[in-house]
C-alpha positions as CSV (number, residue, x, y, z in Angstrom):
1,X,-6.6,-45.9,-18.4
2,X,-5.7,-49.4,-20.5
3,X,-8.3,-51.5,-20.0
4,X,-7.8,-55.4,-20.0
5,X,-10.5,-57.9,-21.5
6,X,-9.7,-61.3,-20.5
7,X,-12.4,-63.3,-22.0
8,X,-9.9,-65.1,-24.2
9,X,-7.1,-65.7,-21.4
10,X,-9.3,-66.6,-18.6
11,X,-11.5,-68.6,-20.0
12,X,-8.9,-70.9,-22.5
13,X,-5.5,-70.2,-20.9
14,X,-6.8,-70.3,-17.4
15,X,-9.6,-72.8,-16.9
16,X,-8.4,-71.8,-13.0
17,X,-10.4,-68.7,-13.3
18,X,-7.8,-66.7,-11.6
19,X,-5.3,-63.3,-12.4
20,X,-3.3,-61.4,-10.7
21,X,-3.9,-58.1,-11.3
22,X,-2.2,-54.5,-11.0
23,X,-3.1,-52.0,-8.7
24,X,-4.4,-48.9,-10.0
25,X,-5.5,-50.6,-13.5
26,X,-8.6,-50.8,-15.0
27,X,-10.0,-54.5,-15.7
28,X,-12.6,-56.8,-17.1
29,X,-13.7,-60.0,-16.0
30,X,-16.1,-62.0,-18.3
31,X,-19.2,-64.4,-17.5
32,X,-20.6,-65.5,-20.3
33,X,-24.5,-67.0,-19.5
34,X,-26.8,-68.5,-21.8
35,X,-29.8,-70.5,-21.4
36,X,-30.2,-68.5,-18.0
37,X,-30.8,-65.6,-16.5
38,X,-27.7,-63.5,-15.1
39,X,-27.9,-62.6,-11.9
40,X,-25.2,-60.4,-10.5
41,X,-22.0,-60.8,-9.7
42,X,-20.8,-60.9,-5.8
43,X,-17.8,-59.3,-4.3
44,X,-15.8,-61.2,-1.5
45,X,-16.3,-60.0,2.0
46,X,-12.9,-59.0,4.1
47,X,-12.7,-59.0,8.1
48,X,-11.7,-56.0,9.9
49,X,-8.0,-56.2,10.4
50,X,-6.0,-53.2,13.0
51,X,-7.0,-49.8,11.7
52,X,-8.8,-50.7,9.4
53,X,-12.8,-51.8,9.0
54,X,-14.4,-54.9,8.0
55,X,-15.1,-54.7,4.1
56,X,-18.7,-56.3,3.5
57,X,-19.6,-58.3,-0.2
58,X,-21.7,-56.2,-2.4
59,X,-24.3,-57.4,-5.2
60,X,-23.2,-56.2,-8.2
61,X,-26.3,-55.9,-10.9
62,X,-26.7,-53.9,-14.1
63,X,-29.0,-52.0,-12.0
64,X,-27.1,-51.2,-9.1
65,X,-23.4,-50.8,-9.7
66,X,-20.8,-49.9,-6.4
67,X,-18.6,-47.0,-6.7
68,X,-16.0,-48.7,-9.1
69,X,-17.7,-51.5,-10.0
70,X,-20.2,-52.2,-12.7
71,X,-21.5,-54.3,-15.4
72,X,-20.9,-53.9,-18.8
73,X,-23.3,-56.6,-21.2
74,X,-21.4,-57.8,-24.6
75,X,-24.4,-59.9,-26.2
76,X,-24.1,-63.1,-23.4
77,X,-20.9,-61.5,-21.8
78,X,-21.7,-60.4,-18.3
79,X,-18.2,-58.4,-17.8
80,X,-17.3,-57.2,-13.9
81,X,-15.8,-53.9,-14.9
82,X,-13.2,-52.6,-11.7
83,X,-11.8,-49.2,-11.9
84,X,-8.4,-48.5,-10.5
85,X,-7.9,-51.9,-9.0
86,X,-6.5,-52.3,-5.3
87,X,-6.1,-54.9,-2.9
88,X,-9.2,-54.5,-1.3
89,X,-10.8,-55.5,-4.6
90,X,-8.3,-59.1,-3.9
91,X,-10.6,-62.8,-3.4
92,X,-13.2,-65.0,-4.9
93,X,-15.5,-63.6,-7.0
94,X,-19.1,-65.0,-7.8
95,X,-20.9,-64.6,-11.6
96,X,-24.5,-65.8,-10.4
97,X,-27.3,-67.0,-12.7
98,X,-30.3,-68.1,-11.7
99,X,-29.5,-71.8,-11.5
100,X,-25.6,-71.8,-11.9
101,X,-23.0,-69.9,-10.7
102,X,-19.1,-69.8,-11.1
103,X,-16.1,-67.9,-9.3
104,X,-13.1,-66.1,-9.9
105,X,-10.1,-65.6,-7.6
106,X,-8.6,-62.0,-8.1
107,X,-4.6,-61.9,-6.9
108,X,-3.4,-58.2,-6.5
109,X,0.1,-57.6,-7.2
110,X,2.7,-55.6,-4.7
111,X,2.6,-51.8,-4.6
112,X,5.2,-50.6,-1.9
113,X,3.8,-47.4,-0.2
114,X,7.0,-46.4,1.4
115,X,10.6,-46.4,0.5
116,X,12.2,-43.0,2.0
117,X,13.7,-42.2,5.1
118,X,11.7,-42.4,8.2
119,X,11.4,-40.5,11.2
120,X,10.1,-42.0,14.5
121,X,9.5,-39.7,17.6
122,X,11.4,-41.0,21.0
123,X,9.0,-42.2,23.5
124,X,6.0,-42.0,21.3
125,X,4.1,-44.7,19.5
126,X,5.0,-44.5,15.8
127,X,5.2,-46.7,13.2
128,X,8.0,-47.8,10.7
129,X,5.7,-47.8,7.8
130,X,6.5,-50.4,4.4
131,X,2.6,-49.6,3.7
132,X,2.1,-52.6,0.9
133,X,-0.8,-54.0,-0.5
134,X,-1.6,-56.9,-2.3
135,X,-3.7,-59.8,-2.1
136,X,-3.1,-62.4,-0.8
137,X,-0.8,-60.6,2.1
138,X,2.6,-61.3,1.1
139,X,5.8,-62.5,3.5
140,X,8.3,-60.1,4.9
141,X,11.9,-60.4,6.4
142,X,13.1,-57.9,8.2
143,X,16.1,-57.1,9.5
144,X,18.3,-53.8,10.8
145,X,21.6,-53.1,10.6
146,X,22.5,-56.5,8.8
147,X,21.1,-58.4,11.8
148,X,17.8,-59.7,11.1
149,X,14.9,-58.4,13.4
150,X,12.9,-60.4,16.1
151,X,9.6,-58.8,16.9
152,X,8.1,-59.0,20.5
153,X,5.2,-56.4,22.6
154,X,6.7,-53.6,22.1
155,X,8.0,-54.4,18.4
156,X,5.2,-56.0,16.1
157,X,4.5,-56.6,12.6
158,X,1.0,-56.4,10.8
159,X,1.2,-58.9,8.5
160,X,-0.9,-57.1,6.0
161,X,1.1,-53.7,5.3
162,X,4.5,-55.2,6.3
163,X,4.4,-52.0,8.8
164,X,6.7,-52.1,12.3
165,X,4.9,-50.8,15.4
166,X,7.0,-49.4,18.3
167,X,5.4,-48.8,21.0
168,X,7.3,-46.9,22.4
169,X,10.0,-46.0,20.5
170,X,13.8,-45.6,21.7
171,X,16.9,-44.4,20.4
172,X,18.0,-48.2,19.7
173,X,15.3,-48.0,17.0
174,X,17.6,-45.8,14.6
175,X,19.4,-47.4,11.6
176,X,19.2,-49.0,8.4
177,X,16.3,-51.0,7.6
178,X,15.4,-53.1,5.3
179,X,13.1,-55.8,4.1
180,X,12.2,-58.1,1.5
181,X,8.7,-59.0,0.6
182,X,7.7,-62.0,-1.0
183,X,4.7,-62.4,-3.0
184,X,4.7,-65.6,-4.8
185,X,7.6,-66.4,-6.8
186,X,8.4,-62.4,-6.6
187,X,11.2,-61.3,-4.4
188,X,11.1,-57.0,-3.7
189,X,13.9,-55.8,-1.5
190,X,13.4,-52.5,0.2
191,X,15.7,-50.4,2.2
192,X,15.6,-47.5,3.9
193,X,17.4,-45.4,7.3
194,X,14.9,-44.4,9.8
195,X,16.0,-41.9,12.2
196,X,14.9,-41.2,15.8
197,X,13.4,-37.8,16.3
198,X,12.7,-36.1,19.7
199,X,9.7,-33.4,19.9
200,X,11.2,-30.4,21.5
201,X,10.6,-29.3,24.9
202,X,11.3,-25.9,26.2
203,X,11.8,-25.1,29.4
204,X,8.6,-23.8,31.7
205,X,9.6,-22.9,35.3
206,X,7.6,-19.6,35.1
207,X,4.4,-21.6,33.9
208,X,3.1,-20.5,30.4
209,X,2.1,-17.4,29.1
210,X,5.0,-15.7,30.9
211,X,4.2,-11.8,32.4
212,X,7.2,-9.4,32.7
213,X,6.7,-6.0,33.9
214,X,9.3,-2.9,32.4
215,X,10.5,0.2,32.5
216,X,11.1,2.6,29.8
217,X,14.2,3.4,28.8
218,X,15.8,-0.3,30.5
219,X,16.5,-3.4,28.4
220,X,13.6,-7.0,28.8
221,X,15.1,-10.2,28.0
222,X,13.2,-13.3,27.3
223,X,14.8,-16.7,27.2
224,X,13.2,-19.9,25.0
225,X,15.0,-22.6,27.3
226,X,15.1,-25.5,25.0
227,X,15.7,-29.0,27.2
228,X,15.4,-31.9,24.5
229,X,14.7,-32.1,20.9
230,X,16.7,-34.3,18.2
231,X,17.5,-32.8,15.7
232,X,18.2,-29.9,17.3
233,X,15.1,-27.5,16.9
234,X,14.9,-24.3,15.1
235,X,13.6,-21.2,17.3
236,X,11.8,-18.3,15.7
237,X,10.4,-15.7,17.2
238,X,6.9,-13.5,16.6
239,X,4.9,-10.6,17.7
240,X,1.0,-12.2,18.8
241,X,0.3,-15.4,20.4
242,X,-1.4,-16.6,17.4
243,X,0.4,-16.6,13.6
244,X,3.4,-16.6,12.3
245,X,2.7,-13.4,10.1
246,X,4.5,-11.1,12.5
247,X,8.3,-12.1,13.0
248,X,10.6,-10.7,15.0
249,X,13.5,-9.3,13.6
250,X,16.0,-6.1,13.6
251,X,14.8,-5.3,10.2
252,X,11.7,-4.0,11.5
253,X,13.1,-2.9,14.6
254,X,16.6,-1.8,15.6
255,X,15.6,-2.0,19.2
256,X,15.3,-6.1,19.0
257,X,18.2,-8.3,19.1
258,X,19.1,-12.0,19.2
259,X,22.3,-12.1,21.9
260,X,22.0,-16.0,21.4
261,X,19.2,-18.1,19.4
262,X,17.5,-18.8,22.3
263,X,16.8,-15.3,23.2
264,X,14.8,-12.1,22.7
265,X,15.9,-8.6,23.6
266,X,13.9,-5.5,23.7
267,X,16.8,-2.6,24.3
268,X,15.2,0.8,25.7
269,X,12.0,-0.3,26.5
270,X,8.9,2.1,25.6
271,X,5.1,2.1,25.7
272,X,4.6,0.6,22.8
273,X,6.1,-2.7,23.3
274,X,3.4,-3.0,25.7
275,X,2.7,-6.7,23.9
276,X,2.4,-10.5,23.7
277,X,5.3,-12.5,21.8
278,X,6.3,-16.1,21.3
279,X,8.6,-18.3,20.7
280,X,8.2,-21.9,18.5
281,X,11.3,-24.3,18.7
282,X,10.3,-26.8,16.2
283,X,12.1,-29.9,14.3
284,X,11.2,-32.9,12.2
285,X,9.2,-34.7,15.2
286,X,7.1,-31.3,16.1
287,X,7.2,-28.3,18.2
288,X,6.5,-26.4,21.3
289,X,6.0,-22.9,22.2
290,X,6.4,-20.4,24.9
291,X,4.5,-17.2,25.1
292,X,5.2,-13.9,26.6
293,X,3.6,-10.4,27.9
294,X,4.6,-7.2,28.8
295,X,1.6,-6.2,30.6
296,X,3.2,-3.2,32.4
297,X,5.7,-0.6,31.2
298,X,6.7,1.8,33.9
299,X,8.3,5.5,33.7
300,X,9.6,7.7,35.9
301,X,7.7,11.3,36.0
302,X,8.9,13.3,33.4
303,X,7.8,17.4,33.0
304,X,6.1,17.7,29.8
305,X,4.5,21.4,30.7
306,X,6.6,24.0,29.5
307,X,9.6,24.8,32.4
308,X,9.3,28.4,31.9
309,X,8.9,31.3,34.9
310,X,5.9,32.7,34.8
311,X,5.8,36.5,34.9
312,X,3.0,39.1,36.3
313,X,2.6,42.5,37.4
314,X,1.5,44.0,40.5
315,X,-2.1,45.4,39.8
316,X,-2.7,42.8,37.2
317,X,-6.4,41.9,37.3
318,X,-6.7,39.1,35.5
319,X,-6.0,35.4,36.7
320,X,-2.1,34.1,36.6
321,X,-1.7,30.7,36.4
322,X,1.4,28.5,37.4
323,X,1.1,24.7,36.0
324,X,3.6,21.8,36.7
325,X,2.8,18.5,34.6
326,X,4.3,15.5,34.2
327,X,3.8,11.8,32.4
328,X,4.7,8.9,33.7
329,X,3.3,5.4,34.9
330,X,2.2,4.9,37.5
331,X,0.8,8.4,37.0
332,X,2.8,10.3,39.3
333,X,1.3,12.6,42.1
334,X,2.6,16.0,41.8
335,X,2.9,18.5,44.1
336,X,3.3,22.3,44.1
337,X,4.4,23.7,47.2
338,X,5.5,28.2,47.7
339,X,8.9,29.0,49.1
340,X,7.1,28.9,52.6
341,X,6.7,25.3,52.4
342,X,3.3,25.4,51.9
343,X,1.2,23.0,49.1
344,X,-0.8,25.5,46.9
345,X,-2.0,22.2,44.8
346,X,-2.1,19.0,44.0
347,X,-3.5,16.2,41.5
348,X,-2.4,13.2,39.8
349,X,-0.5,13.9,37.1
350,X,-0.7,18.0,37.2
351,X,-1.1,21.0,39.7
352,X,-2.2,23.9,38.5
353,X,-2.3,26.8,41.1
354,X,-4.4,30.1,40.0
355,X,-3.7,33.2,41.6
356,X,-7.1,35.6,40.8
357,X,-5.2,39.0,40.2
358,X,-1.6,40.1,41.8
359,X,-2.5,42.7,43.8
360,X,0.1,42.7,46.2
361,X,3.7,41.2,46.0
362,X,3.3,38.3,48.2
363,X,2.5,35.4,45.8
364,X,6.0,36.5,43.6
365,X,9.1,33.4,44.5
366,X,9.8,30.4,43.9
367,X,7.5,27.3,43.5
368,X,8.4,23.7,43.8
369,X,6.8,20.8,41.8
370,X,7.5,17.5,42.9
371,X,6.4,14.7,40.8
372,X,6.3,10.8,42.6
373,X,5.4,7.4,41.4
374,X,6.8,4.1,42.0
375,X,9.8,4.6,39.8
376,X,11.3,7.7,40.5
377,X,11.0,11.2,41.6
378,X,11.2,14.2,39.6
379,X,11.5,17.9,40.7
380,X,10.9,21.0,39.0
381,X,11.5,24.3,40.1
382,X,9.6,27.6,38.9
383,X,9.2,31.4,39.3
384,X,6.5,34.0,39.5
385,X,8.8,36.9,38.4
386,X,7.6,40.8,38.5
387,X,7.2,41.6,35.1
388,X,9.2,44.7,33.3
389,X,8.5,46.7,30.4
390,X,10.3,45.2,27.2
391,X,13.5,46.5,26.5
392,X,13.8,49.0,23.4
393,X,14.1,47.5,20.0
394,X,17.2,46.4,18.5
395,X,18.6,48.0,14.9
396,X,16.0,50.6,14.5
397,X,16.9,52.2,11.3
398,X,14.9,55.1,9.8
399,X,14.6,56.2,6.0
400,X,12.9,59.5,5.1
401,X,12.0,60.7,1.2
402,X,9.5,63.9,0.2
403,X,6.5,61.5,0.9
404,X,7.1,59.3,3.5
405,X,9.3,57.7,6.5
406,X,10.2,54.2,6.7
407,X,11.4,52.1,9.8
408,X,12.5,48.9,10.4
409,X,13.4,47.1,13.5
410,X,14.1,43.8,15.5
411,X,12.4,42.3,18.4
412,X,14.1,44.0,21.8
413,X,16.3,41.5,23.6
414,X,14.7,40.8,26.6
415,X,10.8,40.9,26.7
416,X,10.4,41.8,30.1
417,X,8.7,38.6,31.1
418,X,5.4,39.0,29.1
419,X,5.0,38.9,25.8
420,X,5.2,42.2,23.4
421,X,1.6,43.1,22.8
422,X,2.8,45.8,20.2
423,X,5.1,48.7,19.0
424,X,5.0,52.5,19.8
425,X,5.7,55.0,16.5
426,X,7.1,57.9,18.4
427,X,7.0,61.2,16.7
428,X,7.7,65.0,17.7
429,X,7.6,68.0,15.3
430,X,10.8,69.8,16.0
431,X,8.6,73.1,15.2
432,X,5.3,72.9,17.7
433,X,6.9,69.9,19.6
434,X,3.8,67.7,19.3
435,X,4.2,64.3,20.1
436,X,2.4,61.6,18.1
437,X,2.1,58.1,18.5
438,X,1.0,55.1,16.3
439,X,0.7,51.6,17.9
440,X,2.1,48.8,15.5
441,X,1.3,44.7,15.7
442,X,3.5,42.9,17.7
443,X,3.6,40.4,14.6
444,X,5.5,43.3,12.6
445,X,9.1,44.7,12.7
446,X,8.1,47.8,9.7
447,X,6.3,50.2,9.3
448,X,5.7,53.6,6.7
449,X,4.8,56.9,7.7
450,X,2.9,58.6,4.8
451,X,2.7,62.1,3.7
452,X,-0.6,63.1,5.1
453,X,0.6,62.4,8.3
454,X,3.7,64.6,8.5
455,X,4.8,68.5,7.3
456,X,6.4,69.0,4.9
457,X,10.2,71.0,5.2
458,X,9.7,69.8,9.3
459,X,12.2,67.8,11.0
460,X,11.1,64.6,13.4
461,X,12.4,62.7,16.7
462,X,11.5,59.6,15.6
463,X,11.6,56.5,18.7
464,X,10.0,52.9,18.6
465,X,9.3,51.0,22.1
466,X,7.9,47.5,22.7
467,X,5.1,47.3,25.0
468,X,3.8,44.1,27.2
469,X,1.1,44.2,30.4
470,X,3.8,46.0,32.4
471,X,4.4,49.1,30.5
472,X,6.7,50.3,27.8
């Protein structure tokens, strides 16, 4: 930063002891003592003024220097050095010895903080800021429009910063201001528009969060109402009441949609968008927000157990069970009932009836599931079928050599109900008519018959049946 010794210009050319200095400069100012001791020098105080405090005057020594203030000794030169100069550091200034002392008046030149466009919010306090400083406080005319500007209690002017305070602000307050300072013998003309903003609102009838309750499959809409805002606010849309790190958008989801900008659809509803969301509308003057939660997502019952008959066999021993289950929410209370009418079980969400052996015929027919919750119904109906043996295989084919016979087949057509436990190898010598028989695993459709296990120059009924619980 240029620094600025004025120990030739103050004290020849300006037996005043004054200079105006610029802001944000580094300067000098001498005090020469001799035949005394220096004392310090001393700051000028400044009274509080609106918004800002009162500034107090320091003691500045070569023992104790201020935060940009010090002294720098040249022989009998006692220089106030000032860092970055501002208008607070404007006024009289005391070099004090111990007998005599002398002064110096600092002038700060104009630094305008302000000369873009300006936006005011409607029906707020705001301010229609020229932010200058200088000292001494300059003079400012204002006017708007071309029509020069009066100021009264709800329009005022600090003289210090040139600033215009509405209070409150109205949409007569938008146009094209400007205003000359004077400081001095210096004329500055500023101009600028300022422009009357309005913080959006958004409408709130159903208070704020707002809950919404669905159903899977249908379509939610949520609407961000907006009822004021100049300029017109932007709406965007997110997942979480907190963030904007989680938009909505179709990109991420084909299911959400935008039918205008100021709403939000979710088509075919699921679990998962179980959720919170928001909406910000926001312009120059601010924003608002509304917030959203599915807290409920309904569905009809729906069968998620297999829908199968169930098949058995009279003199089966072991337990047969017949199970109807079903999602849904609410979870849905499901019923079984027997072709008599009668309810064999029930639960929420499932009924399982067990029948401990099939003895006797009288538990074979039809059963009824019935599934309820507050959406829907669903029914279901299933069998307990008499199980037959399987049907024969399909394509048998049979190869013979000197060594060995080879079969092949396919699973039989119908199963008879219960499922194939394995395959029967058939075989009867046409010469002593023995019958032999080989069980298979279900899992294969081959087999080979070796050597060992047939004669030789011997011809062979050959047969393969499926077997299940019932028989083959």
């Amino acid at each position: 930063m240029k620094r600025t010794n004025l120990a030739d210009s103050i004290m020849k050319k300006l037996p005043s002891t004054s200079a105006i200095f610029q802001q944000t400069r580094d300067y000098q100012i001498p005090c020469f003592v001799t035949g005394e001791e220096f004392v310090a020098w001393v700051t000028p105080a400044k009274p509080a003024r609106p918004g800002v405090p009162a500034i107090p005057s320091k003691r500045i020594t070569e023992a104790q220097p201020s935060e940009r203030k010090r002294i720098n000794k040249v022989g009998d030169n006692y220089q106030l050095y000032i860092e970055k100069v501002t208008a607070d550091d404007g006024g009289t200034h005391q070099c004090v010895g111990a007998s005599n002392s002398r002064t110096f008046t600092l002038s700060v030149d104009i630094n305008v903080g302000n000369e873009s466009p300006l936006y005011v919010r409607l029906g707020q306090k705001d301010i229609v800021r020229l932010d200058v400083s200088s000292y001494p406080a300059p003079t400012y005319t204002w006017s708007k429009d071309g029509q020069a500007l009066t100021f009264d209690s709800r329009r005022t002017l600090d003289r210090y910063t040139g600033n215009i305070a509405l209070n409150p602000v109205i949409q007569s307050d938008e146009g094209n201001y400007s205003c000359t300072v004077r400081y001095g013998i210096q004329q500055q003309p500023n101009n600028f528009p300022v422009f009357v903003v309005d913080i959006p609102r958004i409408s709130k009838p159903q208070g704020d969060p707002v809950y919404r309750q669905g159903t899977v499959g249908y379509n939610i809409t949520f609407r961000c109402d907006i009822i004021s805002g100049k300029p017109a606010p932007t709406i965007t849309w997110y997942v979480s009441w907190e963030g904007t790190i989680q938009p909505i958008n179709s990109l991420y989801d084909s299911r959400w949609s935008h039918p205008t900008k100021e709403e939000f659809t979710i088509t075919g509803i699921q679990q998962q968008d179980k959720d919170k969301y928001r909406c910000i509308a926001e312009n120059a003057a601010g924003k608002d927000e509304l917030r959203f939660e599915i807290t409920e997502v309904s569905a009809p019952p729906r069968l998620i157990s297999p829908p199968d008959n169930v098949y058995t066999f009279i003199g089966n021993r072991k337990n047969t069970s017949i199970l109807c289950a079903f999602s849904g929410y609410p979870v849905p209370m499901v019923k079984m009932l027997n072709d008599n009418g009668t309810v064999v079980d029930e639960g929420n969400g499932s009924a399982l009836f067990v029948i401990p052996g099939t003895y006797t015929d009288e538990f074979f027919g039809e059963y009824n599931c019935s599934a309820v919750n507050t959406i829907g119904r669903t029914n279901i109906l299933l069998s307990l079928l008499v199980a037959t043996k399987p049907e024969v295989p399909q394509n048998v084919v049979v190869e013979t050599t000197c060594e060995d016979i080879s079969l092949t087949w396919q699973k039989p057509i119908n199963d008879g109900g219960m499922p194939i436990t394995n395959y029967v190898i058939s075989l009867r010598s046409s010469s002593d008519q023995t019958l032999r028989r080989m069980n298979v695993d279900a899992s294969l459709s081959e087999t080979n018959i070796i050597s060992k296990e047939i004669e030789a120059e011997t011809a062979y009924k050959v047969s393969v049946l499926a077997r299940n619980n019932a028989g083959y």
